[in-house]
C-alpha positions as CSV (number, residue, x, y, z in Angstrom):
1,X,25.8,1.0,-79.2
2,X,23.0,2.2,-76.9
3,X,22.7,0.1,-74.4
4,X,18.9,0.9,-72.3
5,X,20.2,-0.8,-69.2
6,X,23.4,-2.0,-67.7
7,X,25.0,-5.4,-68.7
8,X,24.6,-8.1,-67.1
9,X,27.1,-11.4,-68.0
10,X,30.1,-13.9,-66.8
11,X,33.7,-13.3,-67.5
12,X,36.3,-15.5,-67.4
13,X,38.8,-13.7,-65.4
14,X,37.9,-14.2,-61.8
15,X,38.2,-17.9,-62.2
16,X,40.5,-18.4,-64.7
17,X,43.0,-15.9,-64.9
18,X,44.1,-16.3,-68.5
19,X,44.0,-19.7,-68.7
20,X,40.3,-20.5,-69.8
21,X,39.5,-22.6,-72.2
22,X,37.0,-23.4,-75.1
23,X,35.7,-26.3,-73.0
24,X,35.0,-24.5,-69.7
25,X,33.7,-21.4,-71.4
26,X,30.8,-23.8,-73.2
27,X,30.1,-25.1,-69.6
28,X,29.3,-21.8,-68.4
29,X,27.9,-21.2,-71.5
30,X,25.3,-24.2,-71.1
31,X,24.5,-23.0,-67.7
32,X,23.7,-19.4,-68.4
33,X,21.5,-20.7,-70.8
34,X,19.7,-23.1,-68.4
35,X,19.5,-21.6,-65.2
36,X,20.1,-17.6,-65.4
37,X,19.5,-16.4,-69.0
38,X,15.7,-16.0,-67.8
39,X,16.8,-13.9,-65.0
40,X,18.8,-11.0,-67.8
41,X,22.1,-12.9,-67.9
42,X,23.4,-13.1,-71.2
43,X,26.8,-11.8,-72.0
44,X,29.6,-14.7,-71.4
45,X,33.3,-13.0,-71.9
46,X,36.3,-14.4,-72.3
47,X,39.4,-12.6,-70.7
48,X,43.2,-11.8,-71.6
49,X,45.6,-14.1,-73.4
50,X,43.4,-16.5,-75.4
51,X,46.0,-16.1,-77.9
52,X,48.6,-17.7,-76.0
53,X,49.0,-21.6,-76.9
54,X,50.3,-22.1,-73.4
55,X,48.5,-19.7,-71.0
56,X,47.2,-21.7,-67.5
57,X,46.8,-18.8,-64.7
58,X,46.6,-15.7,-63.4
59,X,50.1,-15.2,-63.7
60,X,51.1,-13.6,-67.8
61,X,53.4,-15.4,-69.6
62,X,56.2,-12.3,-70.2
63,X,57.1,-12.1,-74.1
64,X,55.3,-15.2,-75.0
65,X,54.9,-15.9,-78.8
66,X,51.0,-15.6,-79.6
67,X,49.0,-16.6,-82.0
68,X,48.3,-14.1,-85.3
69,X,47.4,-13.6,-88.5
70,X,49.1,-12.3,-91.5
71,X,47.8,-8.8,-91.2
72,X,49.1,-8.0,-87.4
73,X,45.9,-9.1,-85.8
74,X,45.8,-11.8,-82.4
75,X,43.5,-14.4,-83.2
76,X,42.6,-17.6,-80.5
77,X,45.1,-20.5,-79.5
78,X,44.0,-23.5,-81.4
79,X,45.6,-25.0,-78.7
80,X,42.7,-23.9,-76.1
81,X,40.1,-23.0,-78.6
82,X,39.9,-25.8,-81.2
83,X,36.7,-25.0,-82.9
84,X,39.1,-22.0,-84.1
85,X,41.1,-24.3,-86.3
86,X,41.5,-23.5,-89.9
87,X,41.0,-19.4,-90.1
88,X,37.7,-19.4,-87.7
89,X,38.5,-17.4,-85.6
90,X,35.8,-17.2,-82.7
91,X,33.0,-17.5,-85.1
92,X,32.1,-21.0,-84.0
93,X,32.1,-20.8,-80.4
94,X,30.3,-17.2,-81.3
95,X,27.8,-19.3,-82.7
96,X,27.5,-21.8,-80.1
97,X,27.0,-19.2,-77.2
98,X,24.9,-17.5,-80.1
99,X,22.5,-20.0,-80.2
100,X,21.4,-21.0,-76.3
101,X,19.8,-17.3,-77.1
102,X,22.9,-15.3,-75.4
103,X,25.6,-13.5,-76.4
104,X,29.6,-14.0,-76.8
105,X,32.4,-10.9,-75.5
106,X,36.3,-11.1,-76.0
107,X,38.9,-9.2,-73.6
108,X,41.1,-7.2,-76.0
109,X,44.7,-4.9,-75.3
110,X,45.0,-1.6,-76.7
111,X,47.3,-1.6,-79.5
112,X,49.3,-3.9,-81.7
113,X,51.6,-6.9,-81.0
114,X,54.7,-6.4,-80.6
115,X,55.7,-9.2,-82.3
116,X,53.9,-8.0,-85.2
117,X,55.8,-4.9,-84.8
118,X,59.6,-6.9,-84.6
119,X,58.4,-9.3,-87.5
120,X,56.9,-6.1,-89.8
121,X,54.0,-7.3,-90.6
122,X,51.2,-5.9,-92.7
123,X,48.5,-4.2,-92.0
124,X,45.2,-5.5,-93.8
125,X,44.2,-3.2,-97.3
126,X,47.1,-1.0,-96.8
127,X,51.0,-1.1,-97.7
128,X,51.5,0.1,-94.1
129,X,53.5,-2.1,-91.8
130,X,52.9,-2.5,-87.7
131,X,56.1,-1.0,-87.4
132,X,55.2,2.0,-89.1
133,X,51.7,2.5,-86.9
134,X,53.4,1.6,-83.4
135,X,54.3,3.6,-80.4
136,X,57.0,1.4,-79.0
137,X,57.4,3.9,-76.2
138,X,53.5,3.2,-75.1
139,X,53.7,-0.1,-73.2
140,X,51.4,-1.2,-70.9
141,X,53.1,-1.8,-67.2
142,X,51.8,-5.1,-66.4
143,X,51.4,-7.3,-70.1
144,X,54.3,-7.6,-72.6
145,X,51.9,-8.3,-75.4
146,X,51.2,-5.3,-77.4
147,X,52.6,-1.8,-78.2
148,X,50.3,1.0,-78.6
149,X,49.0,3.1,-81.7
150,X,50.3,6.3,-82.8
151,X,46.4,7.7,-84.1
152,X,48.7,10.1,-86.6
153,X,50.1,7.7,-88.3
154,X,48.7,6.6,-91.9
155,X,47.8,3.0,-91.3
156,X,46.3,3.6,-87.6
157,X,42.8,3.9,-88.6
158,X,42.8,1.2,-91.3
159,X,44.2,-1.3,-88.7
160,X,42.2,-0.9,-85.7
161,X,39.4,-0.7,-89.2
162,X,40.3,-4.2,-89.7
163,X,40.4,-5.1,-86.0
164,X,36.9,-4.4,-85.4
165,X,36.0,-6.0,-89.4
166,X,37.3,-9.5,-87.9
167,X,35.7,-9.3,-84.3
168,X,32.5,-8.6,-86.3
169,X,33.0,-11.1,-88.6
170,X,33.5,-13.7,-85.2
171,X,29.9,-12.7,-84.2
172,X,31.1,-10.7,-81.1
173,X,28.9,-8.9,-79.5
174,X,31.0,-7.3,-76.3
175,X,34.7,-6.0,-76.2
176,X,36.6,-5.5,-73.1
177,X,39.4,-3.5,-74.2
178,X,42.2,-3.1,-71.2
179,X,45.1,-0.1,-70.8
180,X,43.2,2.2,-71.6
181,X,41.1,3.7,-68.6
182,X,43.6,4.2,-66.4
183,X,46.0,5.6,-68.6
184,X,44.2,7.7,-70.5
185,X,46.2,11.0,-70.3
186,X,48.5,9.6,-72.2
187,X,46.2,7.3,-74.8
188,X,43.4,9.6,-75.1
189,X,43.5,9.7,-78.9
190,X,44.2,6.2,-79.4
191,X,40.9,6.0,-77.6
192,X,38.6,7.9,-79.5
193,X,40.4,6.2,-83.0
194,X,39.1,2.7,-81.5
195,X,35.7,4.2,-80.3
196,X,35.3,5.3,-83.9
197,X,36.3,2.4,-85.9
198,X,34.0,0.4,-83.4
199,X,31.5,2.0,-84.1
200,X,31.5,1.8,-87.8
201,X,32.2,-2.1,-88.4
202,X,28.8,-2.7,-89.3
203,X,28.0,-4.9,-86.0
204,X,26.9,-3.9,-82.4
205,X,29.1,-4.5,-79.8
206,X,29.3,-3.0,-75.7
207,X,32.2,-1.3,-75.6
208,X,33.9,-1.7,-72.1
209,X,37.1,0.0,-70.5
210,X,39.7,-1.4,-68.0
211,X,41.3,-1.4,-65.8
212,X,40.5,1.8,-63.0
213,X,40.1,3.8,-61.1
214,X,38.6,5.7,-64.1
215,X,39.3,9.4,-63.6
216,X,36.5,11.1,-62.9
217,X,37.5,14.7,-64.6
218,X,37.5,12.3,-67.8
219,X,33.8,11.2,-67.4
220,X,32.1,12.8,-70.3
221,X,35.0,11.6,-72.7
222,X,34.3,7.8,-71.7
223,X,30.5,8.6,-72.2
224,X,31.0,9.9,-75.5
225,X,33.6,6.7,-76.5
226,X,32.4,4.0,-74.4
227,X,28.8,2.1,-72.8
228,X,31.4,1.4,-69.1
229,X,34.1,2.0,-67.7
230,X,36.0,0.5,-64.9
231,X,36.1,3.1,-62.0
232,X,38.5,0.6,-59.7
233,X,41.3,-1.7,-60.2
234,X,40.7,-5.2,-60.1
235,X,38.0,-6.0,-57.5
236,X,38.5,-9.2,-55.1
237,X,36.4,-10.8,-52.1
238,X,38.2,-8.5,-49.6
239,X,36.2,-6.5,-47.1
240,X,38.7,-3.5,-47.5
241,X,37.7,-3.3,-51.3
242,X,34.1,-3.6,-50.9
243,X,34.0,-0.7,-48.0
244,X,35.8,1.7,-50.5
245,X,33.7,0.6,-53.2
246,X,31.2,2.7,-51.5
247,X,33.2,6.3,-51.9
248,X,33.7,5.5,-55.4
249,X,30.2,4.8,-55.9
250,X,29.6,7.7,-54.5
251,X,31.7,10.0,-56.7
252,X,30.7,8.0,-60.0
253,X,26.6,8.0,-59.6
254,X,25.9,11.2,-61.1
255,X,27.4,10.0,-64.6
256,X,25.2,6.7,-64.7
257,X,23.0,6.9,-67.7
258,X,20.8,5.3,-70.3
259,X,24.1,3.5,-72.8
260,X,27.1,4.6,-70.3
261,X,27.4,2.6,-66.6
262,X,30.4,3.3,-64.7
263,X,31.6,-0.2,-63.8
264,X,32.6,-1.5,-60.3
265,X,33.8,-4.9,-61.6
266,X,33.5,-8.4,-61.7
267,X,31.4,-10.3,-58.8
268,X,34.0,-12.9,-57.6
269,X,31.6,-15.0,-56.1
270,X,31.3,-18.9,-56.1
271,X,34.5,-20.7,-56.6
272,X,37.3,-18.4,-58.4
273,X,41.2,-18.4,-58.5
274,X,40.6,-22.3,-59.7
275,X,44.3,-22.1,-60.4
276,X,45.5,-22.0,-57.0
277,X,43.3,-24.8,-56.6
278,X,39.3,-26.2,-56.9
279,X,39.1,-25.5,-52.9
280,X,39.4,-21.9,-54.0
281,X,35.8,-19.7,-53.3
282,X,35.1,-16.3,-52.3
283,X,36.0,-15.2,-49.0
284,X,33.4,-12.7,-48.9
285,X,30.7,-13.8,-45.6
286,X,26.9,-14.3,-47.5
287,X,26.1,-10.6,-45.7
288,X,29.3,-8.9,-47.5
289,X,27.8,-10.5,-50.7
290,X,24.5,-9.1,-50.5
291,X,25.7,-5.6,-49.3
292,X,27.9,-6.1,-52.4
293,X,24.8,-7.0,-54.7
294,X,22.8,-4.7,-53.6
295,X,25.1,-1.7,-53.5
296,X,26.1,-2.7,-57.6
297,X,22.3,-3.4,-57.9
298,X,21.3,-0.1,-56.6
299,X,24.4,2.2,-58.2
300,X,23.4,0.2,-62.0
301,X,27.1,-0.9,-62.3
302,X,27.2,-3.8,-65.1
303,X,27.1,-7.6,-63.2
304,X,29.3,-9.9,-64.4
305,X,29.8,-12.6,-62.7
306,X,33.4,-14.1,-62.0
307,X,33.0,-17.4,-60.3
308,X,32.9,-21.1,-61.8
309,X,28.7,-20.9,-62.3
310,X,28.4,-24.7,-62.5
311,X,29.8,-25.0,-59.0
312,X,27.6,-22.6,-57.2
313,X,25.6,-23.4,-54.6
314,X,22.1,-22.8,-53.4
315,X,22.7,-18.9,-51.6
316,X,24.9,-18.0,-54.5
317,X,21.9,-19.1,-57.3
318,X,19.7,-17.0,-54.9
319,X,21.7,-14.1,-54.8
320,X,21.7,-13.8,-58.9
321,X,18.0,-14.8,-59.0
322,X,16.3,-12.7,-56.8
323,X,14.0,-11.1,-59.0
324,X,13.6,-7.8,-57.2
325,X,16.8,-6.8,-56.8
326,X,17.6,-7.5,-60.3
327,X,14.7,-5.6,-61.4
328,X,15.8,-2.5,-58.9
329,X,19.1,-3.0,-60.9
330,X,17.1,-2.5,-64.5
331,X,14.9,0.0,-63.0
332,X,16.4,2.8,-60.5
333,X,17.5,6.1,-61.8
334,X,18.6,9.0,-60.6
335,X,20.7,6.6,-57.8
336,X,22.9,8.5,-54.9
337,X,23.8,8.1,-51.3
338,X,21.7,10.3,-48.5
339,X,23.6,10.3,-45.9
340,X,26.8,8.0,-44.3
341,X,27.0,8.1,-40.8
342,X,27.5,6.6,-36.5
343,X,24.6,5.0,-35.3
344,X,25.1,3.2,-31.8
345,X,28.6,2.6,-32.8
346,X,28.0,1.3,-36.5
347,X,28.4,2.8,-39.7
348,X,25.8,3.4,-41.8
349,X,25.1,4.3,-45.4
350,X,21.5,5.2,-46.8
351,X,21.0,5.1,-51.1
352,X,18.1,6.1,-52.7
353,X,17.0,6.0,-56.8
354,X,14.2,6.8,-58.5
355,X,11.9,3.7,-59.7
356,X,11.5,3.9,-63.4
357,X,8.3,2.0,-63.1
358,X,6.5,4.3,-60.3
359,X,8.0,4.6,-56.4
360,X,11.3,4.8,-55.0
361,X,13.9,2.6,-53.8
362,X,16.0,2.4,-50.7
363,X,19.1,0.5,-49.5
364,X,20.9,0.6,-46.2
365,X,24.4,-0.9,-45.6
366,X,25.6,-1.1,-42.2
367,X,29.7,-1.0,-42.7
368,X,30.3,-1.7,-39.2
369,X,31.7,-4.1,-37.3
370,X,28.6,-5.1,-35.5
371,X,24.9,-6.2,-35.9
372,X,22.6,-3.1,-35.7
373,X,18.9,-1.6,-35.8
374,X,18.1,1.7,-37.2
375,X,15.2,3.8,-37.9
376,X,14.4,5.2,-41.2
377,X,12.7,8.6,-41.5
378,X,10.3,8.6,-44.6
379,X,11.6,12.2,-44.6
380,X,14.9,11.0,-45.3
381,X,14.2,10.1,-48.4
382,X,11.9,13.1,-49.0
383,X,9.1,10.8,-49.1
384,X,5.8,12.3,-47.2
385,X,3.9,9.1,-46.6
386,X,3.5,5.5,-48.7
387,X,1.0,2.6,-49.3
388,X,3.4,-0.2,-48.5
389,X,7.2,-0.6,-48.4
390,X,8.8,-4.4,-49.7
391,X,12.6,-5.3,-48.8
392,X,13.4,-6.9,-51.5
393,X,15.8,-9.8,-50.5
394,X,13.1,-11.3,-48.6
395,X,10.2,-10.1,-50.4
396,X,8.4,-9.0,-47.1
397,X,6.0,-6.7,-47.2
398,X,5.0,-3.8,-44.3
399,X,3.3,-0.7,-44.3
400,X,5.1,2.7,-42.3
401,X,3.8,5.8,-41.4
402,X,6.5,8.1,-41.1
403,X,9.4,6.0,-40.8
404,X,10.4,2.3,-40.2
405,X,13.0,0.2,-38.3
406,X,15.2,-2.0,-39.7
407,X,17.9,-4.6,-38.6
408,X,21.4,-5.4,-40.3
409,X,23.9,-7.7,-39.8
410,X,27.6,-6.7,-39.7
411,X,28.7,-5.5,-43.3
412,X,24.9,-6.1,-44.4
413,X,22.2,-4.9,-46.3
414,X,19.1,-4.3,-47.2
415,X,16.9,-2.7,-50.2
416,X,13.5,-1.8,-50.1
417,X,11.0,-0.9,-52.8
418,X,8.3,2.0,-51.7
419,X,5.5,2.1,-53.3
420,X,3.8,5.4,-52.8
């Protein structure tokens, strides 16, 4: 699938572990639709385990039985997903997300069950058995569910064929398919045999990769397999993880393109980790989120959001609404860090990208551990002179000659649009 700009959507995960349910997902569903599809939100994913009955956290439930068909493939818990009943599938609650005007993703694992694989089981149009196709010694280190493919075997193809045939058939639109980013060494070709069969079921669908850090020596591989690709482990509202996000931002901007994003993770914003309790929201300060915002924002990582969206409050609705830095997300190309360095005792990080629709933009992050002011040299960004220059969070506009000052909180940002 060519995708002409980077995804923007909620996922489940963040908030619900893999626990979510039919009900909650509608909700969020519903509010998309009514407050944020206007903005480019529109891709509403749900994460790990909704085949297990019985799933209620962030914690997996080792060697649970799951829910499957009779040809070796996972289909949703009744149990959490009723409109599933009777052979469905996700094809109604497809449909539902389908039509507020948005569109409906599903977290997959590479490979097959391993229950298919102790019970035998058949795989669809073939006399091929899961046992047959498996690689028993390809587990994944952190989810008992599945063993993984063996490409070579006859079978492989036609069931990963009839993998993608029924996620089609469900209406879905986005696949996050997990172990097998990180991995990849070892599960290249099992890769490339999913890419493929993705690719010919007959319906689009973003293909995305979990979980990082993605290696960067495999970048054109993922490019030519998938439209993102996680390029950290799973992100949280820790200042630690933000601050490196920067480096790896920084080694990953160069392979951002038109259909392939690398992918810095979910926003946890808003309330998440409802499991540990409703009290639960991010930790991050409302400077760390805009730094964080505006860093994925300027970088074109996909945004999908992991917090409960009906409980956010008025700074978070601002922060996925303002207009400009979602359009500076759509827009910049050719994004990269100029420099990272001291000033006055604070660290400082300058981004630049080229503005698809005429000028340049320009972000500043100050990553210290104190409030700052810096001047910006127009040369800096190899920018002679310029009519006007708009920060975008505030939508203020000024004019500069050859360079212009600027203050930033501790871990804060700000993003400007230069028109020249």
């Amino acid at each position: 699938m060519k995708l002409l700009t980077s995804p923007m959507g909620w996922n489940s995960w963040d908030c619900y572990g893999a626990g979510v349910t039919e009900e909650i997902v509608r909700k969020n569903a519903d509010f998309m639709a009514k407050h944020l599809k206007k903005y480019g939100w529109e891709y509403v994913v749900v994460d790990i385990q909704w085949s297990a009955p019985d799933a209620k956290s962030h914690e997996y439930q080792p060697f649970t039985e799951l829910c499957m068909d009779e040809y070796s493939r996972l289909i949703p818990a009744e149990k959490r997903f009723p409109s599933a009943a009777g052979g469905k599938g996700f094809a109604p609650l497809a449909e539902y997300v389908h039509s507020l005007g948005l569109k409906f993703g599903i977290h997959i694992m590479r490979g097959i069950p391993r229950q298919a694989v102790h019970r035998n089981t058949p795989i669809k149009g073939t006399d091929v058995t899961a046992r047959q196709i498996a690689k028993t010694s390809s587990i994944c280190a952190w989810n008992t569910d599945m063993y993984g493919v063996d490409p070579d075997k006859k079978g492989a193809k036609e069931y990963y064929d009839s993998l993608f045939e029924l996620y089609a058939s469900w209406g879905v639109d986005f696949i996050k398919c997990d172990d097998i980013c990180r991995e990849l060494p070892h599960e290249e070709s099992e890769l490339v045999l999913m890419s493929e069969c993705l690719r010919n079921c007959g319906r689009d669908m973003v293909f995305s990769l979990s979980p990082g850090p993605a290696l960067v020596e495999k970048a054109e591989l993922y490019k030519q397999t998938a439209n993102m690709w996680r390029i950290t482990d799973d992100f949280w509202d820790k200042w630690e993880l933000l601050y490196d996000m920067f480096s790896r931002a920084e080694k990953w901007c160069i392979h951002t393109g038109s259909g392939h994003y690398p992918d810095a993770d979910m926003l946890p914003i808003g309330p998440i980790l409802q499991d540990y309790g409703s009290e639960n929201r991010t930790k991050f300060t409302q400077d760390e989120q805009i730094t964080m915002l505006t860093l994925w924002s300027i970088f074109r990582s996909p945004l999908m959001i992991g917090g409960e969206m009906t409980g956010f409050d008025d700074f978070t609705m601002s922060l996925i609404t303002n207009e400009e830095i979602l359009k500076m997300h759509k827009n910049a190309r050719h994004s990269h860090p100029i420099w990272r360095k001291e000033i006055d005792g604070a660290e400082h990080i300058l981004w630049t990208a080229a503005n698809s629709e005429g000028g340049q933009y320009a972000a500043i992050f100050n990553a210290g551990e104190k409030d700052s002011e810096i001047e910006i040299s127009l040369s800096d960004l190899e920018i002679e002179s310029c009519s006007e220059i708009t920060e975008l969070w505030s939508g203020i506009t000024r004019s500069a000659d050859s360079s212009f000052k600027v203050t930033l909180k501790s871990h804060g940002a700000k993003a400007f649009k230069i028109s020249l």
